[in-house]
N, C-alpha and C positions, 0 to 999 in steps of 0.2 A: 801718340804722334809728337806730344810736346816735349817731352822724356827722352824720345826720339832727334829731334833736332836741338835740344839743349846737351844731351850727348853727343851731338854733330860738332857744335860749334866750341865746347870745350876741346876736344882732339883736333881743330881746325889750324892751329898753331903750331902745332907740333908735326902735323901733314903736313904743312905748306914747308916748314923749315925742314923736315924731310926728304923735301921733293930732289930729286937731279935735278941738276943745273938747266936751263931753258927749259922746262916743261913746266906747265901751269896747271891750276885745277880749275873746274868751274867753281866759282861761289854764287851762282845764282840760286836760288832757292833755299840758302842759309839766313834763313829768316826766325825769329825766338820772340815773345813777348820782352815788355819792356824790364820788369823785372829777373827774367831770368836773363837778359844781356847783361841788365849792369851786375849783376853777381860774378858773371863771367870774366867782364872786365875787370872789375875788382878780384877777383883770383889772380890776373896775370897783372898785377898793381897800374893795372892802365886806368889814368884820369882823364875825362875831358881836356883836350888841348884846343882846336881850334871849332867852330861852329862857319857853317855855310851854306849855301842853297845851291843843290845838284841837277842842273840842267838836261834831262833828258828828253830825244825826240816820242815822238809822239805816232809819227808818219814817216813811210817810207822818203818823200822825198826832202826831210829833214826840214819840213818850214815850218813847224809848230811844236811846241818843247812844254815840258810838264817839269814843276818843281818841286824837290824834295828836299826837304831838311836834313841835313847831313851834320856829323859831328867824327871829327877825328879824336882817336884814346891813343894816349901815350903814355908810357912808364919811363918815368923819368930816369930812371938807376939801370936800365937795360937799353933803353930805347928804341924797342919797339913799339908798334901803333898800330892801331887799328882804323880803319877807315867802312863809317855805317851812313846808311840812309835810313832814315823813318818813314816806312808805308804805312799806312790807313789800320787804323785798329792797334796803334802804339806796338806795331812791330818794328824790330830792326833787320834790317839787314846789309848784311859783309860785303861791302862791294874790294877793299882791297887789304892787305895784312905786308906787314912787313916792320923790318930792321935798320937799323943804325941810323935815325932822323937823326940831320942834324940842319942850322941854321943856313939860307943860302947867303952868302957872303958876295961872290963875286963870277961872273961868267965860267970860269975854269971850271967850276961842278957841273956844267951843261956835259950832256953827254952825247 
Protein backbone atom coordinates (compact mmCIF):
# COMPACT_ATOMS: atom_id res chain seq x y z
CA UNK A 1 0.00 0.00 0.00
CA UNK A 2 3.09 2.34 0.61
CA UNK A 3 4.60 1.61 -2.86
CA UNK A 4 1.06 2.23 -3.77
CA UNK A 5 0.63 5.79 -2.67
CA UNK A 6 4.28 6.86 -3.01
CA UNK A 7 3.67 5.74 -6.75
CA UNK A 8 0.54 7.99 -6.38
CA UNK A 9 2.05 11.00 -5.25
CA UNK A 10 5.08 10.93 -7.67
CA UNK A 11 2.59 10.92 -10.88
CA UNK A 12 0.52 13.51 -8.79
CA UNK A 13 2.33 16.50 -10.71
CA UNK A 14 2.24 15.50 -13.72
CA UNK A 15 -1.81 14.55 -13.35
CA UNK A 16 -2.63 17.81 -11.98
CA UNK A 17 -0.61 19.66 -14.87
CA UNK A 18 -2.43 17.43 -17.03
CA UNK A 19 -5.64 18.13 -16.20
CA UNK A 20 -8.13 20.39 -18.73
CA UNK A 21 -8.66 23.59 -17.68
CA UNK A 22 -11.35 23.96 -14.67
CA UNK A 23 -11.47 20.34 -13.55
CA UNK A 24 -9.85 19.42 -10.47
CA UNK A 25 -8.75 16.04 -8.77
CA UNK A 26 -9.36 15.10 -5.37
CA UNK A 27 -6.07 14.98 -3.27
CA UNK A 28 -7.58 13.67 -0.24
CA UNK A 29 -6.18 10.56 0.75
CA UNK A 30 -2.61 11.46 -0.83
CA UNK A 31 -1.04 10.75 2.20
CA UNK A 32 3.00 9.08 2.25
CA UNK A 33 5.37 8.64 5.20
CA UNK A 34 7.74 11.36 5.97
CA UNK A 35 10.59 10.06 4.23
CA UNK A 36 9.14 8.97 1.18
CA UNK A 37 7.55 12.93 0.82
CA UNK A 38 10.76 14.47 1.19
CA UNK A 39 12.42 12.20 -1.41
CA UNK A 40 9.59 13.14 -3.55
CA UNK A 41 9.96 16.64 -3.17
CA UNK A 42 13.39 16.54 -3.53
CA UNK A 43 12.89 14.78 -6.95
CA UNK A 44 10.82 17.77 -8.23
CA UNK A 45 13.83 20.13 -6.52
CA UNK A 46 11.03 21.56 -4.11
CA UNK A 47 12.46 23.11 -0.78
CA UNK A 48 10.69 24.04 2.20
CA UNK A 49 9.47 27.61 1.59
CA UNK A 50 7.08 28.75 4.06
CA UNK A 51 5.94 26.70 7.42
CA UNK A 52 2.27 27.45 9.05
CA UNK A 53 -0.56 26.07 11.04
CA UNK A 54 -3.69 24.85 8.94
CA UNK A 55 -6.93 25.55 10.44
CA UNK A 56 -9.41 22.86 10.01
CA UNK A 57 -13.26 22.48 11.23
CA UNK A 58 -13.79 19.91 13.32
CA UNK A 59 -17.94 20.14 13.26
CA UNK A 60 -20.46 20.61 10.97
CA UNK A 61 -21.33 24.00 12.27
CA UNK A 62 -17.77 25.24 11.91
CA UNK A 63 -17.22 26.42 15.79
CA UNK A 64 -14.46 24.27 16.61
CA UNK A 65 -11.17 23.86 14.31
CA UNK A 66 -8.32 21.31 14.76
CA UNK A 67 -4.61 22.45 13.79
CA UNK A 68 -2.15 21.03 11.49
CA UNK A 69 1.24 21.86 10.75
CA UNK A 70 1.59 22.64 7.28
CA UNK A 71 4.65 23.52 5.22
CA UNK A 72 4.77 24.76 1.58
CA UNK A 73 7.74 23.22 -1.18
CA UNK A 74 8.83 25.36 -3.75
CA UNK A 75 11.46 24.89 -6.63
CA UNK A 76 12.92 27.74 -6.93
CA UNK A 77 14.13 27.56 -10.86
CA UNK A 78 10.48 26.30 -12.00
CA UNK A 79 8.38 27.44 -9.45
CA UNK A 80 6.11 25.23 -8.60
CA UNK A 81 4.95 24.27 -4.91
CA UNK A 82 3.70 22.16 -3.26
CA UNK A 83 1.26 22.66 -0.39
CA UNK A 84 1.26 19.56 2.63
CA UNK A 85 -0.10 19.13 5.98
CA UNK A 86 1.32 16.75 8.80
CA UNK A 87 -1.21 14.07 10.11
CA UNK A 88 -0.43 11.99 13.08
CA UNK A 89 2.11 9.31 12.57
CA UNK A 90 4.53 11.72 10.53
CA UNK A 91 2.52 11.53 7.48
CA UNK A 92 2.10 14.14 4.90
CA UNK A 93 -0.44 14.94 3.04
CA UNK A 94 -1.13 17.10 -0.47
CA UNK A 95 -3.63 19.42 0.20
CA UNK A 96 -2.87 21.82 -2.83
CA UNK A 97 0.02 21.62 -5.98
CA UNK A 98 0.54 24.22 -8.25
CA UNK A 99 2.71 26.77 -10.59
CA UNK A 100 4.20 29.99 -11.24
CA UNK A 101 4.48 31.37 -7.27
CA UNK A 102 5.37 34.38 -7.46
CA UNK A 103 5.63 37.42 -4.53
CA UNK A 104 2.28 39.47 -3.95
CA UNK A 105 3.27 43.02 -4.65
CA UNK A 106 0.28 44.88 -4.91
CA UNK A 107 -3.84 44.38 -5.16
CA UNK A 108 -3.88 44.12 -9.08
CA UNK A 109 -2.94 40.12 -8.41
CA UNK A 110 -6.26 39.70 -6.55
CA UNK A 111 -8.30 38.01 -8.82
Amino acid sequence: MKKLLATLLVMLPMTVMGQPKGQTINLIGMCVGEFQFAETMASYGEVPFLTMLTMRPVDEKLENFKGYPTVMFMNPSTLSWTLAEKRGDNNYCITAVGQNIQPFIDNSAIM
